[in-house]
OpenMM code with the backbone's topology and positions (N, CA, C; nanometers):
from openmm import Vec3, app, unit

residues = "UNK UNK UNK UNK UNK UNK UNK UNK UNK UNK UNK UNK UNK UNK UNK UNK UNK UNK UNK UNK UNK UNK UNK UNK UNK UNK UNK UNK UNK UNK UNK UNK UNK UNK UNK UNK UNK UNK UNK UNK UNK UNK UNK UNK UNK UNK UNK UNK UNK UNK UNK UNK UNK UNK UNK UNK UNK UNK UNK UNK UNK UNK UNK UNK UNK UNK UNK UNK UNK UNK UNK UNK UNK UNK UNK UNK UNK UNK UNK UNK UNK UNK UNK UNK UNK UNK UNK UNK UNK UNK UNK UNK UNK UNK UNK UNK UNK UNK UNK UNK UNK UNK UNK UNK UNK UNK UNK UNK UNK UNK UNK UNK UNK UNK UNK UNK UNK UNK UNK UNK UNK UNK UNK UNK UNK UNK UNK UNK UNK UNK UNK UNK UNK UNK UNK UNK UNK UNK UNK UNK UNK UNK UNK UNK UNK UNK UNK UNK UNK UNK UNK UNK UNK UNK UNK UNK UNK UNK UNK UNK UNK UNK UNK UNK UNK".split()
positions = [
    Vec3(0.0826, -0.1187, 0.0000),
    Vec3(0.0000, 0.0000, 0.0000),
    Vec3(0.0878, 0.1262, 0.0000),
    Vec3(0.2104, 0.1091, 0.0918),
    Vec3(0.2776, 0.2301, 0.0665),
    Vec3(0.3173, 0.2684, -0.0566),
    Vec3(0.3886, 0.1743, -0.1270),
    Vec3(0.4370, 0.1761, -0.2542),
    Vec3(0.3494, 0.1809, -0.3819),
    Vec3(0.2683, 0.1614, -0.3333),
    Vec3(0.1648, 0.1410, -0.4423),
    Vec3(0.1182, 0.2533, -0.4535),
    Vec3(0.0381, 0.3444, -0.3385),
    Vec3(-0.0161, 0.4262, -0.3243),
    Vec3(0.1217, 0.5905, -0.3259),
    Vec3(0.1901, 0.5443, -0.3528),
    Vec3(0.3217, 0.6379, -0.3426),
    Vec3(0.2502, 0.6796, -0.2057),
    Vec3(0.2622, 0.6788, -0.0941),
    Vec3(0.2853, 0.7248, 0.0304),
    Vec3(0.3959, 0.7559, 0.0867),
    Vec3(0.5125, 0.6722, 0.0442),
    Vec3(0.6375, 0.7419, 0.0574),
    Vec3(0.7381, 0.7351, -0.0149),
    Vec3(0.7284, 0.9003, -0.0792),
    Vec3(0.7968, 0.8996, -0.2353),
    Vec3(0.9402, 0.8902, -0.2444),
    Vec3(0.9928, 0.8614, -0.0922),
    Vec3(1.1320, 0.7757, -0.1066),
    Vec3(1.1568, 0.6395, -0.1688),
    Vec3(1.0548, 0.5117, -0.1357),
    Vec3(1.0593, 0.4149, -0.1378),
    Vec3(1.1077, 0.3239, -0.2519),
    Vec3(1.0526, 0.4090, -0.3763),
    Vec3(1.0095, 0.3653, -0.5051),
    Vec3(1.1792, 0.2963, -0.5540),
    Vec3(1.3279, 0.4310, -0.5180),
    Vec3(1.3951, 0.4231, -0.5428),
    Vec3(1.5041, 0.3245, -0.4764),
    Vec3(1.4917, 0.3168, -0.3671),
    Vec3(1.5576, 0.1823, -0.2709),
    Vec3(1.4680, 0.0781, -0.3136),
    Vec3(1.3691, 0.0437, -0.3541),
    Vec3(1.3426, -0.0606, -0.3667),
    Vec3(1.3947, -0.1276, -0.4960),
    Vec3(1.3862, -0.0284, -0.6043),
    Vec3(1.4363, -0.0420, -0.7524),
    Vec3(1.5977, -0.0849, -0.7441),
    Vec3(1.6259, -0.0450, -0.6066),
    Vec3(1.8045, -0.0905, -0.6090),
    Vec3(1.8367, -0.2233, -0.5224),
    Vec3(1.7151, -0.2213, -0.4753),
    Vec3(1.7604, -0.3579, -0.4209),
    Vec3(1.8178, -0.3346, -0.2779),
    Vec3(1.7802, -0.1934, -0.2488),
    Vec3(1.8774, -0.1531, -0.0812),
    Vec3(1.7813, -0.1714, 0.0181),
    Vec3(1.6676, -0.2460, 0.0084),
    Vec3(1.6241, -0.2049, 0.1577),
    Vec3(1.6319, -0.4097, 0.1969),
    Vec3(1.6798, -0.3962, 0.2911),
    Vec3(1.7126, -0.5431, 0.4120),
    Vec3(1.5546, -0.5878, 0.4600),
    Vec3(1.5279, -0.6914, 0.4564),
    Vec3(1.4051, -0.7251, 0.5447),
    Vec3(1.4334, -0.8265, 0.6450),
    Vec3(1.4177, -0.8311, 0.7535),
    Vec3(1.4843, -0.8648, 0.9221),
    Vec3(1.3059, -0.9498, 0.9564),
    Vec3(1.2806, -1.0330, 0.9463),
    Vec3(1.1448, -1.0855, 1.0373),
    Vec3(1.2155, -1.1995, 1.1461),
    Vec3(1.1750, -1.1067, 1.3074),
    Vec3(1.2097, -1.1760, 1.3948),
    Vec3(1.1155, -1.2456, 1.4708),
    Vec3(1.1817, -1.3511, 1.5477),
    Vec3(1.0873, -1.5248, 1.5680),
    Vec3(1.0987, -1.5089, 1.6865),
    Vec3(1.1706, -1.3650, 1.7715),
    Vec3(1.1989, -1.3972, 1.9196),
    Vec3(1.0358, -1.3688, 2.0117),
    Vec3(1.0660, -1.4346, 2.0912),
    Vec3(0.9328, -1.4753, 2.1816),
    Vec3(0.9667, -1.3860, 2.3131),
    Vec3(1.0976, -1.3571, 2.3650),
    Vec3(1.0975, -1.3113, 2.4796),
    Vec3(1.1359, -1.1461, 2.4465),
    Vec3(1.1464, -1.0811, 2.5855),
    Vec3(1.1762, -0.9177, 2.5314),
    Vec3(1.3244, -0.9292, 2.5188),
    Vec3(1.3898, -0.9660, 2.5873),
    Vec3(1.5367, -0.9725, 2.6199),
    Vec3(1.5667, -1.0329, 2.4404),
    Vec3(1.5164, -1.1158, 2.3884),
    Vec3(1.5006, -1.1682, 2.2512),
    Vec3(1.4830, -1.0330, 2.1400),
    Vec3(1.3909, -0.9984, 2.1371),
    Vec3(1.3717, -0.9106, 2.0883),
    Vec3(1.4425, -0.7659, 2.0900),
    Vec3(1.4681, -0.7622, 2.2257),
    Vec3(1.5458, -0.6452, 2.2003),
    Vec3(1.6981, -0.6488, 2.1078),
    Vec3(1.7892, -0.8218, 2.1452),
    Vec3(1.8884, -0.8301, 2.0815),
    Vec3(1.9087, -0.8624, 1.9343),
    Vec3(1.7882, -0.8669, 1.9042),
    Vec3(1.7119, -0.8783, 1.7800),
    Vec3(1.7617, -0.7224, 1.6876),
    Vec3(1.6973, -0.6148, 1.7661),
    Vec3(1.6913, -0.4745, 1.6958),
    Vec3(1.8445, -0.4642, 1.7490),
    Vec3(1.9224, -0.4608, 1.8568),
    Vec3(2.0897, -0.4517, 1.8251),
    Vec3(2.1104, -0.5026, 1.7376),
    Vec3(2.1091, -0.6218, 1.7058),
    Vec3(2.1986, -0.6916, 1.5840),
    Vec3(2.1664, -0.6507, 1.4374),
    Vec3(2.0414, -0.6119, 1.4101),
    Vec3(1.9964, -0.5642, 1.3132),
    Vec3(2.0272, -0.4184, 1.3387),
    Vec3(2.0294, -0.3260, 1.4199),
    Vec3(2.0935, -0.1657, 1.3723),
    Vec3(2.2318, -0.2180, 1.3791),
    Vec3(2.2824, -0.2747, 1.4459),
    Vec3(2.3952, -0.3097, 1.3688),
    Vec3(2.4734, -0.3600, 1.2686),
    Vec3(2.3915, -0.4538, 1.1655),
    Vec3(2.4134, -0.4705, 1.0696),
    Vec3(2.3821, -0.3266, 0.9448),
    Vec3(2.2715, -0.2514, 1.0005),
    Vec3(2.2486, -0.1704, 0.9003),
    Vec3(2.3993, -0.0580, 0.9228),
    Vec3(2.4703, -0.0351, 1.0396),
    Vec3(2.5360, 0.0897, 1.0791),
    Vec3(2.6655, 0.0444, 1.0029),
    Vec3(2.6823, -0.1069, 1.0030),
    Vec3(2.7994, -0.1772, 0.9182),
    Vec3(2.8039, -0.2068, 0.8110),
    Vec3(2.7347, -0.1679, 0.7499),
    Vec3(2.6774, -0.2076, 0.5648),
    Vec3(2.7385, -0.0966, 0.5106),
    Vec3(2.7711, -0.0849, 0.4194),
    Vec3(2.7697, 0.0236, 0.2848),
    Vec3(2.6158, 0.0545, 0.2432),
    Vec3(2.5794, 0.1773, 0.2668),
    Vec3(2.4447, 0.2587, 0.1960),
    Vec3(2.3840, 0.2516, 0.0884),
    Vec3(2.4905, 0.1825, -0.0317),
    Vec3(2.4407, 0.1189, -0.1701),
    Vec3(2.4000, -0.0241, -0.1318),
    Vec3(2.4196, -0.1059, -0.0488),
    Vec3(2.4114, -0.2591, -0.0037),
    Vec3(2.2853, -0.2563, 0.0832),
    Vec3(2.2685, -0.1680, 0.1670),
    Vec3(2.1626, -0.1732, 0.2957),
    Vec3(2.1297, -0.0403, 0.2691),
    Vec3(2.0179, 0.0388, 0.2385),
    Vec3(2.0066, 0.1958, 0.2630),
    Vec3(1.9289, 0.1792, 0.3907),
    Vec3(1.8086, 0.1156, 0.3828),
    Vec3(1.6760, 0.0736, 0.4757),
    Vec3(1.6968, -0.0483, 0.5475),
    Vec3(1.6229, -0.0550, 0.6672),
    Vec3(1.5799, -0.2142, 0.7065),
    Vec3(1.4824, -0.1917, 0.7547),
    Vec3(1.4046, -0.2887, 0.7398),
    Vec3(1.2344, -0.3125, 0.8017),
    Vec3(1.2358, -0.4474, 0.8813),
    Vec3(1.2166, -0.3928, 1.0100),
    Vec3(1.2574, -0.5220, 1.1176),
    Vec3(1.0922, -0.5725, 1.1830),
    Vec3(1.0305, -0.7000, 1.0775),
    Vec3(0.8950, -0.7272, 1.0872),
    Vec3(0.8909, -0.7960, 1.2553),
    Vec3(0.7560, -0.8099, 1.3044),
    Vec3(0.7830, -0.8956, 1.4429),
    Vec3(0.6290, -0.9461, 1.4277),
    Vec3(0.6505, -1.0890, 1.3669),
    Vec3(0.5146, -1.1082, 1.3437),
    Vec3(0.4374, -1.1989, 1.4552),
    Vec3(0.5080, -1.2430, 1.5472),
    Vec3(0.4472, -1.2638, 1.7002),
    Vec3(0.4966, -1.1466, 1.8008),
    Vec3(0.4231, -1.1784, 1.9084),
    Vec3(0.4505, -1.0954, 2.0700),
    Vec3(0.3970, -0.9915, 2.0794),
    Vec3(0.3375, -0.9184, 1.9376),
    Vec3(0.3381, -0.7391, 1.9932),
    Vec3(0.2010, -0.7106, 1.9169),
    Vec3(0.1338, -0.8132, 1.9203),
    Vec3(-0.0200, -0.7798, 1.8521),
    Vec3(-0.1062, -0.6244, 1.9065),
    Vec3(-0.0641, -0.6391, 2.0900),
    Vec3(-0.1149, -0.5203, 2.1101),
    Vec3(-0.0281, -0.4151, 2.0909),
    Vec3(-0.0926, -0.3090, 2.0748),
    Vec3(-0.0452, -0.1812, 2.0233),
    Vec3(0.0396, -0.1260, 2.1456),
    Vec3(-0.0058, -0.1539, 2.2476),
    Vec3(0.0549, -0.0829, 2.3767),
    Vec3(0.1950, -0.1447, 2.4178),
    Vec3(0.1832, -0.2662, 2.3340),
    Vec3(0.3156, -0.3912, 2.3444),
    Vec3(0.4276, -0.3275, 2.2305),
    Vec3(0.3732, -0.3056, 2.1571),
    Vec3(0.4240, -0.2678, 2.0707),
    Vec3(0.5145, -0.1156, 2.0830),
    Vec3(0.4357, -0.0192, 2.1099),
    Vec3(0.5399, 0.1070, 2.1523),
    Vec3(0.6111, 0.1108, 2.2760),
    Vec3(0.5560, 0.0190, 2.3735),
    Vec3(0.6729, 0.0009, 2.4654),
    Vec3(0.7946, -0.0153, 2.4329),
    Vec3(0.8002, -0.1351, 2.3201),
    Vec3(0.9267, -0.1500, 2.2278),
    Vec3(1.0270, -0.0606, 2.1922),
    Vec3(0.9135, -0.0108, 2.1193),
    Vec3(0.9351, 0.1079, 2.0188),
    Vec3(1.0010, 0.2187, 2.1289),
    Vec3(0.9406, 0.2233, 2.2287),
    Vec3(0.9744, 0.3167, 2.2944),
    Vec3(1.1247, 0.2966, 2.3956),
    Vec3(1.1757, 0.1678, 2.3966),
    Vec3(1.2734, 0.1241, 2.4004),
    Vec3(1.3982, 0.1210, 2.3259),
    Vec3(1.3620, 0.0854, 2.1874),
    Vec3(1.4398, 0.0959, 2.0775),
    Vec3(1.4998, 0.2372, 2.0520),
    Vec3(1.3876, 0.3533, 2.0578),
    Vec3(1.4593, 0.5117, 2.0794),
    Vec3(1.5088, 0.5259, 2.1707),
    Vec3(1.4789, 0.4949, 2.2672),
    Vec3(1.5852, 0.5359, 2.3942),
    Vec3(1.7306, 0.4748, 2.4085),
    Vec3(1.7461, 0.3311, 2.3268),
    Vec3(1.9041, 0.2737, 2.2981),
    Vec3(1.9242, 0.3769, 2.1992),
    Vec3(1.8482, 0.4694, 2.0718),
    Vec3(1.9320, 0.4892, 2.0322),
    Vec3(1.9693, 0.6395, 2.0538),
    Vec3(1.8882, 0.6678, 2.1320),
    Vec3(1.9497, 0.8255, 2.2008),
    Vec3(2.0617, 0.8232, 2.3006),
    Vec3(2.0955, 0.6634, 2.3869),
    Vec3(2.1101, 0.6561, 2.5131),
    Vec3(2.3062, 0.6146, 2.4056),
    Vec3(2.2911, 0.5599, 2.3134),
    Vec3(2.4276, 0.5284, 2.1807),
    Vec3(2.4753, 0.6445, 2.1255),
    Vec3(2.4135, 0.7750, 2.1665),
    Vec3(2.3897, 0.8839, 2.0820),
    Vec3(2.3913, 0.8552, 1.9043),
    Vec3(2.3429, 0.7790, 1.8420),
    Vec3(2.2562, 0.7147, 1.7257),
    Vec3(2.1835, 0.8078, 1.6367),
    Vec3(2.0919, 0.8947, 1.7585),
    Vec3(2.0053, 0.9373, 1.6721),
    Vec3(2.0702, 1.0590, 1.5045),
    Vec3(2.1577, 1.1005, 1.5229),
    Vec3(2.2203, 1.1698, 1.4366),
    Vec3(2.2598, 1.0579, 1.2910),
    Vec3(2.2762, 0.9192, 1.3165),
    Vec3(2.2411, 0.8316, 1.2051),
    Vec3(2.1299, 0.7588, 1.1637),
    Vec3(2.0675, 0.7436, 1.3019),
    Vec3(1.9263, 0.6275, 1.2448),
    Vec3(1.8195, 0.7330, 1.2985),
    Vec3(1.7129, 0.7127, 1.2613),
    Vec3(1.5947, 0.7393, 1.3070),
    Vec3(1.4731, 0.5708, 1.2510),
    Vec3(1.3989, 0.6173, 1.3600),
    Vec3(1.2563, 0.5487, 1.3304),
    Vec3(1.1302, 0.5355, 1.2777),
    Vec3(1.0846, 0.4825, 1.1990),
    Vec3(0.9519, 0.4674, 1.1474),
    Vec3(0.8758, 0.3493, 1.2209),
    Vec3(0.7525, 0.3706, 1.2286),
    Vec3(0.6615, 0.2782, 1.3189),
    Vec3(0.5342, 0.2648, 1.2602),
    Vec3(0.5325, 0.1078, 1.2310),
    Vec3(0.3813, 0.0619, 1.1440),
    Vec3(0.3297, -0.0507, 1.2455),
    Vec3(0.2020, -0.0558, 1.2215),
    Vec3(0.1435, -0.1385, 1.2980),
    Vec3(-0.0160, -0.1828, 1.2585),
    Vec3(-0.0457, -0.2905, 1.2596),
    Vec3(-0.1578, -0.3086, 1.1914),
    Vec3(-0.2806, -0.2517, 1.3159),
    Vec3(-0.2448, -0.2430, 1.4120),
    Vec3(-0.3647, -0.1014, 1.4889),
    Vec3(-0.3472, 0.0137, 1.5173),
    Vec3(-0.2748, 0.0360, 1.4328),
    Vec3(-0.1597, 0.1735, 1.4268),
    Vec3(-0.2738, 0.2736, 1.4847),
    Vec3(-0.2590, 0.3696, 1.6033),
    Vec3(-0.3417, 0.4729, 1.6078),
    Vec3(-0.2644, 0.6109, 1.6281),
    Vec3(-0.2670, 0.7254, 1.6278),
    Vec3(-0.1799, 0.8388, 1.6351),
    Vec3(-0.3024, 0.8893, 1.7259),
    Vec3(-0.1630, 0.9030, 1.8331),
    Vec3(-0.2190, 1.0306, 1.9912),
    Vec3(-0.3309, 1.1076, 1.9766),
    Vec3(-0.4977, 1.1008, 1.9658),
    Vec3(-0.5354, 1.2717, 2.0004),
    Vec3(-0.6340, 1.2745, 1.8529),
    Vec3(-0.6520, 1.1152, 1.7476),
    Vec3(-0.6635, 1.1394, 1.6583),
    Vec3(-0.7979, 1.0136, 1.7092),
    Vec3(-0.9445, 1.1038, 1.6118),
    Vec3(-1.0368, 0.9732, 1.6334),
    Vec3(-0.9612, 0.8211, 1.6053),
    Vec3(-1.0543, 0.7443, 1.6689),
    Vec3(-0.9728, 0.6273, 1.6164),
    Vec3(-1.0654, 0.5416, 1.5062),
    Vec3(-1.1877, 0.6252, 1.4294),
    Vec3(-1.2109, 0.5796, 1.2736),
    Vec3(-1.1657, 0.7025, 1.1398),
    Vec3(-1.0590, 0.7664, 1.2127),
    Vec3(-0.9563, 0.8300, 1.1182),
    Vec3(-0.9175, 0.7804, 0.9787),
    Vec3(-0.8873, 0.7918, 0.8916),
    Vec3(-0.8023, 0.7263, 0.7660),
    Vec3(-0.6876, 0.7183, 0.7799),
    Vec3(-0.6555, 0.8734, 0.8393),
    Vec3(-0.4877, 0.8533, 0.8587),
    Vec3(-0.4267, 0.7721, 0.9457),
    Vec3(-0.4953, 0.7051, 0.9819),
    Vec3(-0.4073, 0.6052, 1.0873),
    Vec3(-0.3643, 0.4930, 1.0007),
    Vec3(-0.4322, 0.4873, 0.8770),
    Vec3(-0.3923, 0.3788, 0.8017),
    Vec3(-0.2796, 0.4304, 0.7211),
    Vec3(-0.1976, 0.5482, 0.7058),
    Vec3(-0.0468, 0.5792, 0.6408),
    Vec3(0.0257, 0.4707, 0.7194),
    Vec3(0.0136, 0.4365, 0.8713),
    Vec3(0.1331, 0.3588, 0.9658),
    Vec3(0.0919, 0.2329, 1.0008),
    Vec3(-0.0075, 0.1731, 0.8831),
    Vec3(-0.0663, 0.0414, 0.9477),
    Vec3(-0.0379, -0.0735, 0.8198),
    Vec3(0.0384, -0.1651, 0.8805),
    Vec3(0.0998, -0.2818, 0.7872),
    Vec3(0.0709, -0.4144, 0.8833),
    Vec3(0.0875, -0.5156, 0.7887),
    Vec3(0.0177, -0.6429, 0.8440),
    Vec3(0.0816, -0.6924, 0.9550),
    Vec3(0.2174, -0.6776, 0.9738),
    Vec3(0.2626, -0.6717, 1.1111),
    Vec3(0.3342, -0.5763, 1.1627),
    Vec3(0.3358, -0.5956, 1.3568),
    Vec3(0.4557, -0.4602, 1.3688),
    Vec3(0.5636, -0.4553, 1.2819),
    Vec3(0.5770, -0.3536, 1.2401),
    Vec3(0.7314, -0.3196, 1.2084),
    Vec3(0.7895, -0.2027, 1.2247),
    Vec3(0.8839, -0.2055, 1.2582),
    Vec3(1.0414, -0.1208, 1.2532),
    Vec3(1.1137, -0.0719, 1.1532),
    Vec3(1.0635, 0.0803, 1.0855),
    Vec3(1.1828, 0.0907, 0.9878),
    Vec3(1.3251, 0.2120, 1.0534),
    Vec3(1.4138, 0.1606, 1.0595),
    Vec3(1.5649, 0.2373, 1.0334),
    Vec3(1.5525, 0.2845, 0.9312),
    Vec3(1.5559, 0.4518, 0.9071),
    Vec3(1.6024, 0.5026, 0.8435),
    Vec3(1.7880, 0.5575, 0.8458),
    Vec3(1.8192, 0.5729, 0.7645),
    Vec3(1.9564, 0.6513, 0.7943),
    Vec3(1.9703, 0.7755, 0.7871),
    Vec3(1.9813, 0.8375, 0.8653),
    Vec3(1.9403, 0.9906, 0.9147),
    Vec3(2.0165, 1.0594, 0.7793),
    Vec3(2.1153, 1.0255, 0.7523),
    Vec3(2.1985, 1.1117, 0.6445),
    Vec3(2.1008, 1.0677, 0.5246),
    Vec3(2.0724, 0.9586, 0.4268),
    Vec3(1.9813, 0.9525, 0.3807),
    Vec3(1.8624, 1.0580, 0.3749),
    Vec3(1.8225, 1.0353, 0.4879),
    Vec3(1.6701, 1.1006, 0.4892),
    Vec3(1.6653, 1.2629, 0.4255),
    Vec3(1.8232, 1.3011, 0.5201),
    Vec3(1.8562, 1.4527, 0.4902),
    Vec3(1.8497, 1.5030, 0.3620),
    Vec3(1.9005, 1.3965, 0.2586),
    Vec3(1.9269, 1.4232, 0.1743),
    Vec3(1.8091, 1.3772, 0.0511),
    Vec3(1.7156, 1.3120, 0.1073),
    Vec3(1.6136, 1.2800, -0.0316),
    Vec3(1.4968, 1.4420, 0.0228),
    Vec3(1.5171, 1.4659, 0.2094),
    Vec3(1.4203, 1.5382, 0.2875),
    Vec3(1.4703, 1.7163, 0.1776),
    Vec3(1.5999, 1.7543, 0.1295),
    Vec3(1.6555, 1.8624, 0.1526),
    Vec3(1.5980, 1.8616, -0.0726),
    Vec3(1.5471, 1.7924, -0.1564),
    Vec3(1.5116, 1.7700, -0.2839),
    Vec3(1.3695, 1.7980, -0.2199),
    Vec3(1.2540, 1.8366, -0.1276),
    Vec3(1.1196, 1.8493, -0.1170),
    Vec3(1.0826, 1.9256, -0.0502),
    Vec3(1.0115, 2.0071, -0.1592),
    Vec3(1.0273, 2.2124, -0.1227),
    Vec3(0.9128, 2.1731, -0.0293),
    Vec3(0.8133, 2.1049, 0.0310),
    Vec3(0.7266, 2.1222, 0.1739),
    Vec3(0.7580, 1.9735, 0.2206),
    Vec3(0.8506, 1.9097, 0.3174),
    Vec3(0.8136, 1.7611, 0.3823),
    Vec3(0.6912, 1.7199, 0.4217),
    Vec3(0.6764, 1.8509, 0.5371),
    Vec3(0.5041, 1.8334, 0.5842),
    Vec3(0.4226, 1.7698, 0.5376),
    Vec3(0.4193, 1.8377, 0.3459),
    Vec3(0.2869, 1.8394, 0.3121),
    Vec3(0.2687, 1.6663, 0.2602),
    Vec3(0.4042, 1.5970, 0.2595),
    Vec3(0.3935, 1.4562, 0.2329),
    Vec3(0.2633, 1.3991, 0.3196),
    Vec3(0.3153, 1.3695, 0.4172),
    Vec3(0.1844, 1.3689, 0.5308),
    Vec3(-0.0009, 1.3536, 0.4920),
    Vec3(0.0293, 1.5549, 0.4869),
    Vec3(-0.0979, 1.5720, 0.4714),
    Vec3(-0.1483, 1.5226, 0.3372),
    Vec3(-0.0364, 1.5260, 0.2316),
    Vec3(-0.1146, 1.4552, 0.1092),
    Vec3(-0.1527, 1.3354, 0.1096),
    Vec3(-0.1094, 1.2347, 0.1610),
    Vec3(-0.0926, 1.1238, 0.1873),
    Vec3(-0.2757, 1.0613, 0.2805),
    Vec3(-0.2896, 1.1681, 0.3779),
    Vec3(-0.4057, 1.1564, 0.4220),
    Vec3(-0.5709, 1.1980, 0.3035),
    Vec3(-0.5303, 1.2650, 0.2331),
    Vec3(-0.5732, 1.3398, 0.1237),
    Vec3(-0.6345, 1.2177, 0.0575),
    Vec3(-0.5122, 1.1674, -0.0229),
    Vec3(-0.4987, 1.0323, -0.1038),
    Vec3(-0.6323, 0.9232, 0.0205),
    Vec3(-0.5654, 0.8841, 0.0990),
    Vec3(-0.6719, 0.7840, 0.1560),
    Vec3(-0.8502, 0.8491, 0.1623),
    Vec3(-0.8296, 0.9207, 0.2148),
    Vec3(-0.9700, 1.0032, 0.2140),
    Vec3(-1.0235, 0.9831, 0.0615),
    Vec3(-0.9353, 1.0087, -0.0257),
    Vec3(-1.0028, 1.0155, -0.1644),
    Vec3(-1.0514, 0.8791, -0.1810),
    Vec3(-0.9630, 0.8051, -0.1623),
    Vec3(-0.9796, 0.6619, -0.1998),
    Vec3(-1.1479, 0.6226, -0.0929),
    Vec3(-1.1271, 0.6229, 0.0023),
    Vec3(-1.2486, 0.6095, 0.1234),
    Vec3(-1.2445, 0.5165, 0.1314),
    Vec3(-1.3398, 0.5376, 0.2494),
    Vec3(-1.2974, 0.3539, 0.3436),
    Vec3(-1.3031, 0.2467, 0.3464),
    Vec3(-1.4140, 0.2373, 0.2307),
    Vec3(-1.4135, 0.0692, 0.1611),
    Vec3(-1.2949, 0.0207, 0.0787),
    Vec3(-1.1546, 0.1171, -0.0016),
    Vec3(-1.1359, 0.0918, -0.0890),
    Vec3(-0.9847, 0.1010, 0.0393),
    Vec3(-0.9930, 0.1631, 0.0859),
    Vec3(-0.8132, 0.1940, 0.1859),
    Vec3(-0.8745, 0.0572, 0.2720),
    Vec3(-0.9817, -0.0027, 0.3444),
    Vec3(-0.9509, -0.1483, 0.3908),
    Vec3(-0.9730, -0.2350, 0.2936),
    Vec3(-0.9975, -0.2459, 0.1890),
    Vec3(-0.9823, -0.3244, 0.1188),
    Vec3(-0.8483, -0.3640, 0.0897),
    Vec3(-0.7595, -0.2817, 0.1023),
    Vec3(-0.6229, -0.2350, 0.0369),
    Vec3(-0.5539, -0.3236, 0.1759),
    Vec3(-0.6219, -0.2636, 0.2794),
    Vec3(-0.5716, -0.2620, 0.4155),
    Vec3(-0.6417, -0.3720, 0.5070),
    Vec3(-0.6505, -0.4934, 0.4494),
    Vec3(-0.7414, -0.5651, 0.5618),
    Vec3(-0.6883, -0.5918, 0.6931),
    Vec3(-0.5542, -0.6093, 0.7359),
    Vec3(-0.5590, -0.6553, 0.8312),
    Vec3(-0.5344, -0.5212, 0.9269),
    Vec3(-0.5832, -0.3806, 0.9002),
    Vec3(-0.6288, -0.2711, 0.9949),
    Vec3(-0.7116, -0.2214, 0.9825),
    Vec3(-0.8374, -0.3381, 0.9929),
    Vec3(-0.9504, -0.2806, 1.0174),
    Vec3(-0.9907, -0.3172, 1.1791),
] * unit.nanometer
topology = app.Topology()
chain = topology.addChain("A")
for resn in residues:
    res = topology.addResidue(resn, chain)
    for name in ("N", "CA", "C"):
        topology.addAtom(name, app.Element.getBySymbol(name[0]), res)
């Protein structure tokens, strides 16, 4: 759906190269999981940028709930603020009950961050800078993006999107 729907008009081009890594982890415990996302930002921080640009670290057991899920998440930023990291990686966060803070929860836009399982994307901060510093409004990615689903409406974005309904 992202790609399809150009939702994120980075994607099109790492994918065409063959740079983005896909990581689906089998760990059951947290201590598992967490050494899971070390070993994987570490493989991405040790790669060459033409070899690995992206990784998408799927977790298709343990974190069904959403609240399970950003605990994680909310773990995973704090190793990488606590590594001082954040100046190379940053985070993206999908989730098939994906909801955003403060936002009804029969929104559309909640479906930009909702994929069939949790996942984790690493971006590479230098990357980002540089596809972010070619797009005269970032913002308006976003809001177009919500635009796009709305247009489409809600039979046709869960159709697209079944497993966040």
């Amino acid at each position: 759906m992202v790609v399809g729907l150009n939702l994120c008009p980075f994607s099109p081009s790492v994918i065409a190269r063959d740079q983005v890594y896909y990581a689906v982890c089998d760990a059951s415990t947290d201590a598992q999981l967490k050494q899971f996302y070390v070993s994987e930002l570490q493989r991405l921080l040790g790669a060459n940028e033409n070899d690995i640009a992206t990784s998408l670290l799927m977790f298709p057991q343990g974190l069904e709930k959403f609240d399970d899920y950003l605990d994680l998440l909310d773990w995973f930023q704090q190793l990488l603020e606590q590594a001082d990291l954040t100046e190379h990686v940053q985070l993206a966060s999908f989730h098939p009950q994906y909801q955003f803070e403060g936002v009804a929860a029969d929104d559309l836009s909640h479906f930009t961050n909702r994929a069939p399982y949790p996942t984790i994307h690493l971006l590479r901060q230098d990357q980002m800078t540089k596809v972010l510093a070619q797009v005269l409004d970032p913002e308006k990615i976003y809001i177009d993006n919500i635009k796009t689903l709305n247009k489409l409406g809600r039979r046709q974005v869960e159709e697209l999107c079944p497993w966040g309904t």
